[in-house]
C-alpha positions as CSV (number, residue, x, y, z in Angstrom):
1,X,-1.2,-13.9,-27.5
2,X,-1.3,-15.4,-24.0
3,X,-4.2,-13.6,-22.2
4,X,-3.1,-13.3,-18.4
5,X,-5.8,-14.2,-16.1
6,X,-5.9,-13.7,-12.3
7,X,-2.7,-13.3,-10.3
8,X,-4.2,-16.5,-7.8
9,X,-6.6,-19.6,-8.1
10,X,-10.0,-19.1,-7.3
11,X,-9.9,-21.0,-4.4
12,X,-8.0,-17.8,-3.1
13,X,-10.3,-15.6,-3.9
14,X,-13.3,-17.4,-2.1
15,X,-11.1,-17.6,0.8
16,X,-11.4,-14.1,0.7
17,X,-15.1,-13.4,0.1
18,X,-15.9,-16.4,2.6
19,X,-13.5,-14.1,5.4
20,X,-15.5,-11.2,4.3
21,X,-18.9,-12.5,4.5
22,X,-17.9,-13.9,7.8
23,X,-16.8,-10.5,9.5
24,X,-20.3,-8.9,7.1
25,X,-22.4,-11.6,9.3
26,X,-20.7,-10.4,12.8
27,X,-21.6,-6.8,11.6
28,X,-25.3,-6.9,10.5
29,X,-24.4,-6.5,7.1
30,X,-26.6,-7.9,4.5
31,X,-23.9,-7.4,1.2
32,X,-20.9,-5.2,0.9
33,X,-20.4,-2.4,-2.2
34,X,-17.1,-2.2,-3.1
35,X,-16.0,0.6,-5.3
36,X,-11.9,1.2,-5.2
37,X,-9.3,-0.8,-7.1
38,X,-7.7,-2.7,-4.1
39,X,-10.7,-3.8,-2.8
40,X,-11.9,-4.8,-6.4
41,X,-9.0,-6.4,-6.6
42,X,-8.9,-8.4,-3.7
43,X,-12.1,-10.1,-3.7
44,X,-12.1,-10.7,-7.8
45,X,-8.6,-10.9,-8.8
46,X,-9.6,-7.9,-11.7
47,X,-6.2,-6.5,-12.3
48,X,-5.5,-3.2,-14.5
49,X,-3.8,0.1,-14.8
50,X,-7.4,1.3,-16.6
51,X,-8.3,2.8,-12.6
52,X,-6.1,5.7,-14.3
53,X,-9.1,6.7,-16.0
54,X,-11.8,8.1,-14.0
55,X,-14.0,8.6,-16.5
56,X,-15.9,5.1,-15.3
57,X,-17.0,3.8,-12.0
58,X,-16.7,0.0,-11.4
59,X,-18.8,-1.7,-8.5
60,X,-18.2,-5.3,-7.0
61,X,-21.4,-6.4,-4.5
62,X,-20.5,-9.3,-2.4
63,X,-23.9,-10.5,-0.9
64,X,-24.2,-12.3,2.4
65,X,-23.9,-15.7,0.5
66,X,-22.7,-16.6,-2.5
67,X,-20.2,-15.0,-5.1
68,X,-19.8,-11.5,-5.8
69,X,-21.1,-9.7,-8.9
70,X,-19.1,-6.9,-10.8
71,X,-21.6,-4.0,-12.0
72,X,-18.9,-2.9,-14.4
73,X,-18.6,-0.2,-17.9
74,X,-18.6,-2.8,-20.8
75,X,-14.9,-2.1,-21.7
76,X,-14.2,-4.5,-18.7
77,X,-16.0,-7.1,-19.4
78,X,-13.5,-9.7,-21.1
79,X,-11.1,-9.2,-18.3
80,X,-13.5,-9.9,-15.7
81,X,-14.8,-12.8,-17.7
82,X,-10.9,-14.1,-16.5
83,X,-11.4,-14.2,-13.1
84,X,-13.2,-16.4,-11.0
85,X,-17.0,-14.6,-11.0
86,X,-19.4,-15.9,-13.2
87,X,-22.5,-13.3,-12.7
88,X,-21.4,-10.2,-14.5
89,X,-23.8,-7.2,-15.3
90,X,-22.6,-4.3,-17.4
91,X,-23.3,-1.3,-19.5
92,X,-22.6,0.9,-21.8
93,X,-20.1,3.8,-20.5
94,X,-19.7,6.6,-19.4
95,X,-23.4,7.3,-19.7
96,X,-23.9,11.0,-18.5
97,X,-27.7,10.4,-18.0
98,X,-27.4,7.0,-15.9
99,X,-23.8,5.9,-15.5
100,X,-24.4,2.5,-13.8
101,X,-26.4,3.8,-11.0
102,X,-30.1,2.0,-12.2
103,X,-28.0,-1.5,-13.2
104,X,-26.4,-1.4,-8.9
105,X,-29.2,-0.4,-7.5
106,X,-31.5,-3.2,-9.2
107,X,-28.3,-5.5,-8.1
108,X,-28.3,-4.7,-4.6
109,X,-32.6,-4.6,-4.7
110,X,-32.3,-8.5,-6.0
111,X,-29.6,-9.3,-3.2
112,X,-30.7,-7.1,-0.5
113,X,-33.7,-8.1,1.9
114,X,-35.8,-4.7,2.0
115,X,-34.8,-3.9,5.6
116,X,-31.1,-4.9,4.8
117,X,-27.9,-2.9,5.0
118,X,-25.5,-2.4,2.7
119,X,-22.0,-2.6,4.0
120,X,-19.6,0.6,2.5
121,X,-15.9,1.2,3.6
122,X,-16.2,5.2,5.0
123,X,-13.7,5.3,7.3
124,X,-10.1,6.3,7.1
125,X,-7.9,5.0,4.3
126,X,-11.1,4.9,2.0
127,X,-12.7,6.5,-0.7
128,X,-16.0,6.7,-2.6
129,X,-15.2,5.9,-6.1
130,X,-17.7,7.4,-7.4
131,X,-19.9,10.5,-8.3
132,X,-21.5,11.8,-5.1
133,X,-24.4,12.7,-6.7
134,X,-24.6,8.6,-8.1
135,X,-24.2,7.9,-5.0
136,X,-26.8,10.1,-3.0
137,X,-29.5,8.8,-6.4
138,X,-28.0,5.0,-5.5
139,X,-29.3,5.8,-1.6
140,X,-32.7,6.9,-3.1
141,X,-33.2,3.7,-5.1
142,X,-32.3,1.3,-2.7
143,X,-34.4,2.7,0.2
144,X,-36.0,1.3,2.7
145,X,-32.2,-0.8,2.3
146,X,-30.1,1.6,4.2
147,X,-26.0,2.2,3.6
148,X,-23.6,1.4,6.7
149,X,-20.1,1.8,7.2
150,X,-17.9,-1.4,6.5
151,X,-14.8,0.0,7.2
152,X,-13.6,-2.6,9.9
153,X,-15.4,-5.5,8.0
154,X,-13.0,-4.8,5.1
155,X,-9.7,-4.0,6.8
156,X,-10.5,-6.9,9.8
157,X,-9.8,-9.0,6.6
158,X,-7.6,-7.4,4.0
159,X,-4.8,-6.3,7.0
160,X,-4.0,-10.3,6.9
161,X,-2.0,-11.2,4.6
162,X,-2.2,-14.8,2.8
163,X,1.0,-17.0,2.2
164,X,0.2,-16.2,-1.5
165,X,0.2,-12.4,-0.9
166,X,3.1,-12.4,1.3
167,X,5.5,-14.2,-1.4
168,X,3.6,-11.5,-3.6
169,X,4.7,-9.0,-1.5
170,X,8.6,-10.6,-1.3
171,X,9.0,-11.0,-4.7
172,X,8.3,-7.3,-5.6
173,X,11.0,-6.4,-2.4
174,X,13.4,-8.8,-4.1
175,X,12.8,-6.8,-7.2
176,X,13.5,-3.2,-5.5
177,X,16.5,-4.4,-4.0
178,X,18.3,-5.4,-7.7
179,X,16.7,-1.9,-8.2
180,X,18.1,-0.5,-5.3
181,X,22.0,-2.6,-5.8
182,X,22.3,-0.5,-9.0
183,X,22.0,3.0,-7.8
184,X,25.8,3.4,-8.0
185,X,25.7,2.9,-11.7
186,X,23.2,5.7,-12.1
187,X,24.0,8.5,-8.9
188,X,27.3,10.2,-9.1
189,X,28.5,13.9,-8.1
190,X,27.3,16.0,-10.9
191,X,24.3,13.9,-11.7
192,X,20.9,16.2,-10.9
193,X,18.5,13.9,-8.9
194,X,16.1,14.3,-11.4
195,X,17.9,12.0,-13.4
196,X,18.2,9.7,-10.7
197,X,15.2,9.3,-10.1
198,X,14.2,8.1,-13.9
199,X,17.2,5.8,-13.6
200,X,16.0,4.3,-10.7
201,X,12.3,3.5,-12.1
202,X,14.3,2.4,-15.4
203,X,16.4,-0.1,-12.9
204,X,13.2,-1.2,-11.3
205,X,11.1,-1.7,-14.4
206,X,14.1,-4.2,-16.0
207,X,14.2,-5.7,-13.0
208,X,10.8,-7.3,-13.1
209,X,8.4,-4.4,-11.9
210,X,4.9,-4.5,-13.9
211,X,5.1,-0.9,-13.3
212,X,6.2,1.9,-10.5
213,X,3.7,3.7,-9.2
214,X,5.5,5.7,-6.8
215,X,9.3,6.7,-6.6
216,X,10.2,9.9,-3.9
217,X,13.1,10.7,-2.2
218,X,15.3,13.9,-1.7
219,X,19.0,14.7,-1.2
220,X,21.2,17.7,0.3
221,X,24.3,18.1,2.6
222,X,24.0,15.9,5.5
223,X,20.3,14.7,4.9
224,X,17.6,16.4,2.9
225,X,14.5,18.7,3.9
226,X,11.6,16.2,3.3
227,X,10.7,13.0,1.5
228,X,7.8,13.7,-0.7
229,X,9.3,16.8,-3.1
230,X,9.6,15.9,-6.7
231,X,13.4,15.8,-8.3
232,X,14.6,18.5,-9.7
233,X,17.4,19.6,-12.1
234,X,19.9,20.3,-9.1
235,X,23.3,17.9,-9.1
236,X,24.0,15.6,-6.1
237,X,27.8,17.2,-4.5
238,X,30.4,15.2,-2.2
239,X,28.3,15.6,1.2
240,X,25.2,15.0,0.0
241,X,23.1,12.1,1.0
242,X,20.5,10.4,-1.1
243,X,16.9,8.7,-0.3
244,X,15.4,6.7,-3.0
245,X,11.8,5.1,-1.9
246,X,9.5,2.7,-4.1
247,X,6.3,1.7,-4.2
248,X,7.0,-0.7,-6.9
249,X,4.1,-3.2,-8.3
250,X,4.3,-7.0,-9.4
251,X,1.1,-8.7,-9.3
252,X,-1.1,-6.3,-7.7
253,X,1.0,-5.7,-4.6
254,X,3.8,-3.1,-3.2
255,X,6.5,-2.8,-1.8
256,X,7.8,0.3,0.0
257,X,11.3,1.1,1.7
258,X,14.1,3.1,0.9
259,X,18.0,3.1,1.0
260,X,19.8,5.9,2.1
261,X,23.3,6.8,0.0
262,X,26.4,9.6,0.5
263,X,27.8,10.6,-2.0
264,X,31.6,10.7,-1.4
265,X,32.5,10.1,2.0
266,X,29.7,10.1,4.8
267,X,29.6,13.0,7.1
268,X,30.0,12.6,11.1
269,X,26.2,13.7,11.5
270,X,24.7,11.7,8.6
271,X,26.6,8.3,9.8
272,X,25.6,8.7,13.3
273,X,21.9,9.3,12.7
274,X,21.8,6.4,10.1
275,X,23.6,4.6,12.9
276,X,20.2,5.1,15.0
277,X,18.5,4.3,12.9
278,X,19.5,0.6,11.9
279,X,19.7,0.4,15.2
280,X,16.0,1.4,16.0
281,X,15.0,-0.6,13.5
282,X,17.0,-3.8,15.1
283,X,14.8,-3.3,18.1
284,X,11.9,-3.2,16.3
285,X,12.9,-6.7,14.3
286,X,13.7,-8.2,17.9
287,X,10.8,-6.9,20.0
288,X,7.7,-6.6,17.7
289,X,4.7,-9.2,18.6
290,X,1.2,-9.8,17.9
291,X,-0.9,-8.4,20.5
292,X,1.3,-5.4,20.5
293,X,-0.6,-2.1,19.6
294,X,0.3,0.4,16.6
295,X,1.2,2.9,19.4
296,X,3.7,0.5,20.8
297,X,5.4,0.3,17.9
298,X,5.4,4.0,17.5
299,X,6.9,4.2,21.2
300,X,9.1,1.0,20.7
301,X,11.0,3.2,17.9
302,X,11.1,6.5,19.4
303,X,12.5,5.3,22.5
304,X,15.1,3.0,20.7
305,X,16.2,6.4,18.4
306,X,16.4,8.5,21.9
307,X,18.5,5.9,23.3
308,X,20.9,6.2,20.4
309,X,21.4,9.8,20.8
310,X,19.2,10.6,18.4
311,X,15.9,13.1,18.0
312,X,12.8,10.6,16.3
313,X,11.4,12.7,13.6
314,X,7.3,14.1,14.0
315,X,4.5,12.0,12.4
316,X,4.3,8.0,12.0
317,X,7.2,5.5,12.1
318,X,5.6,2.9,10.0
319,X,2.8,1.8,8.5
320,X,0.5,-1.5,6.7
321,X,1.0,-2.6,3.3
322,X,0.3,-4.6,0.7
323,X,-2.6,-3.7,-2.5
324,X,-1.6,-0.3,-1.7
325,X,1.3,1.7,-0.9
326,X,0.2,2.6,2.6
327,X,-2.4,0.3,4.3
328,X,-3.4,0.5,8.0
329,X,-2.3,0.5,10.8
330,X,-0.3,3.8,11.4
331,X,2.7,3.8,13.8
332,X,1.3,7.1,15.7
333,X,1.2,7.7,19.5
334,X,-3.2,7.1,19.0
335,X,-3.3,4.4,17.1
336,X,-4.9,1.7,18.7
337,X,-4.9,-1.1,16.1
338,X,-4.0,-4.3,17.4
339,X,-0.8,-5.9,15.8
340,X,-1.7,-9.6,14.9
341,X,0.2,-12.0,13.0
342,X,0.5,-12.2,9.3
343,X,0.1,-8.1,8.8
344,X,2.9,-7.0,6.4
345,X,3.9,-3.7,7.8
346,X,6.4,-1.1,7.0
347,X,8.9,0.0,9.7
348,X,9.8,3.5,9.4
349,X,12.0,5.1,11.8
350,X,13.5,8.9,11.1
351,X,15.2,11.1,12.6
352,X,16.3,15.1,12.8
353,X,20.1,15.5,11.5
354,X,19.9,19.6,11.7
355,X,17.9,21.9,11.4
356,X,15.6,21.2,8.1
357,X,17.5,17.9,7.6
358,X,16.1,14.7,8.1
359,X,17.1,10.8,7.7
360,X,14.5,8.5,7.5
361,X,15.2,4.2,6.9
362,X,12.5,2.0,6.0
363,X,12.3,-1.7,6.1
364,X,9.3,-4.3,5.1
365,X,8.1,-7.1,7.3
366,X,5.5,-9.7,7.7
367,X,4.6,-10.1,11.5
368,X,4.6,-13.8,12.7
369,X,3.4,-15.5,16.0
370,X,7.5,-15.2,17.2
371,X,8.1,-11.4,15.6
372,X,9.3,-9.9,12.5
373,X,10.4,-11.7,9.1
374,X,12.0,-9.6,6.7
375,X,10.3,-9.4,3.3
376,X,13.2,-6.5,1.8
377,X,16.6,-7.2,1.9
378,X,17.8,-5.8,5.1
379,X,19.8,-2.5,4.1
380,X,23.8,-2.4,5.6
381,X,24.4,-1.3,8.9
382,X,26.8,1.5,7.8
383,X,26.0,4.0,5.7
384,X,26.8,3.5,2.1
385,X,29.2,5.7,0.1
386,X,29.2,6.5,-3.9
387,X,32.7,7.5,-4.9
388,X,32.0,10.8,-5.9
């Protein structure tokens, strides 16, 4: 059997370390703990579903200079072996009496000047992968070394995409829209959604997804009351319209829009607000530049929808993306992130149909130095119909 190595070269993943340790240097920081599987990921090329399990932490230190080192449960250690990093330290786990806490903090000791700072994503969009209680023993250890955040250190870098991860990135939205081309084969009148939505991951898997990590939607007459609800055993009915939306996975990355669907013939509401919303989303594929803030975009949407006629539904319009489903920015009225070429970004217009019915449309995009380039195929500008 083949064993499958590292989704790039290594000459990807220093670019990455190099970009970190440069942004690390601007910052004070003397090394940078990483603890989640994106940022794992990203700097090693260590790719696995086993994050499932969180019976084991898994550390990466990236020191000032030089290459990282995993401080990783032994089960990992052939994989890591794979990639690109040659100094790999590991133990026995899970080890209720010292789960890789002594093995890290002798790492970060022999990397860490005394007086140094240890760089730690803590902002939002981050997590501590990891035991608190590990971690507040970790602190102890290290002292007089102190723990800082490095939450703009890490997403300075990781918010710009590479070539390589934006092909990643197209190939999987190539993949979702075979996926997303078949839903006529598996959504009819009479079929509950629940059904659907297992079709639809089927659809995705054969059509080249390692695996789907996330699949929502909703349907109801004339829209449907939000997008996050699990399916249930109730049968789509002529009037309905459908959502499907995938984060779908091939080689580490996502991608993440949905398509909107009537079954039978479209009512007058339900075209008219999708309508808007191809229409918002046109501006945004015309208009959007680097330099631009998160908030613009928010404002660039909501005033395009209001200009159709249309109410612009509460909460963001669009997002980052890219080693996981959401990534920053957020398209809200306070985000001030600046928009700068080669962010992939999801555009994310939605609208209110009635009362407790909603449309939303999503489309993916890299950002370049003239605007927008699609990465999913664009969706059609009238609303589809599934002959009931």
């Amino acid at each position: 059997m083949t064993e499958r190595g590292p989704v790039f070269g290594a000459a990807e993943y220093r670019r990455r370390a190099a970009a970190l340790q440069a942004e690390m240097a601007a910052a004070g920081l003397d090394a940078l703990l990483l603890t989640t599987a994106p940022d794992v990921f990203y700097v090693t090329g260590f790719l696995t579903r086993f994050w499932e399990s969180p019976a084991r932490p898994w550390f990466v230190v990236l020191p000032a200079s030089g290459d990282p080192v995993a401080v990783i449960p032994a089960i990992g250690a052939a994989l890591m072996r794979r990639t690109w990093l040659s100094d790999i330290r590991i133990w026995e786990a899970p080890d209720p009496e010292d789960d890789g806490v002594g093995l890290l903090s002798g790492t970060l000791c022999d990397l860490v000047p005394a007086r140094g700072r240890v760089g730690l994503p803590m902002g939002p969009e981050t997590h501590l992968r990891m035991p608190l209680a590990d971690y507040a023993r970790l602190a102890e250890r290290i002292a007089p070394r102190r723990i800082a955040d490095a939450t703009a250190a890490v997403q300075r870098v990781r918010e710009i995409k590479s070539e390589v991860e934006v092909a990643a990135i197209r190939e999987i939205c190539a993949i979702a829209g075979a996926a997303f081309d078949r839903v006529p084969e598996i959504a009819r009148a009479g079929t509950p959604l629940e059904r659907v939505f297992r079709g639809f991951q089927a659809a995705l898997l054969e059509a080249g997804a390692d695996w789907v990590s996330y699949v929502a939607g909703g349907a109801g007459p004339g829209g449907y009351g939000d997008v996050i609800s699990p399916a249930g055993p109730e049968p789509l009915a002529p009037g309905d319209v459908l959502m499907l939306d995938t984060g779908a996975v091939r080689g580490g990355y996502f991608c993440d829009f949905d398509r909107n669907f009537a079954i039978g013939p479209a009512p007058d509401a339900a075209r008219r607000a999708h309508a808007a919303l191809y229409a918002a989303t046109e501006t945004a594929l015309a208009e959007l530049r680097p330099g631009m803030l998160a908030r613009d975009a928010h404002r660039l949407l909501s005033e395009a929808l209001s200009a159709q006629g249309a109410t612009p539904g509460g909460g963001r319009l669009g997002h980052g993306l890219g080693l996981a489903l959401t990534e920053w920015p957020s398209f809200t009225p306070k985000d001030a992130t600046e928009l700068r070429a080669g962010m992939v970004l999801a555009i994310e217009p939605g609208v209110q149909v009635a009362p407790g019915r909603i449309l939303v449309h999503e489309e993916n995009i890299v950002l370049r130095a003239d605007g927008p380039e699609l990465l999913s195929p664009r969706a059609p500008a009238a609303l589809p119909e599934i002959a009931p």
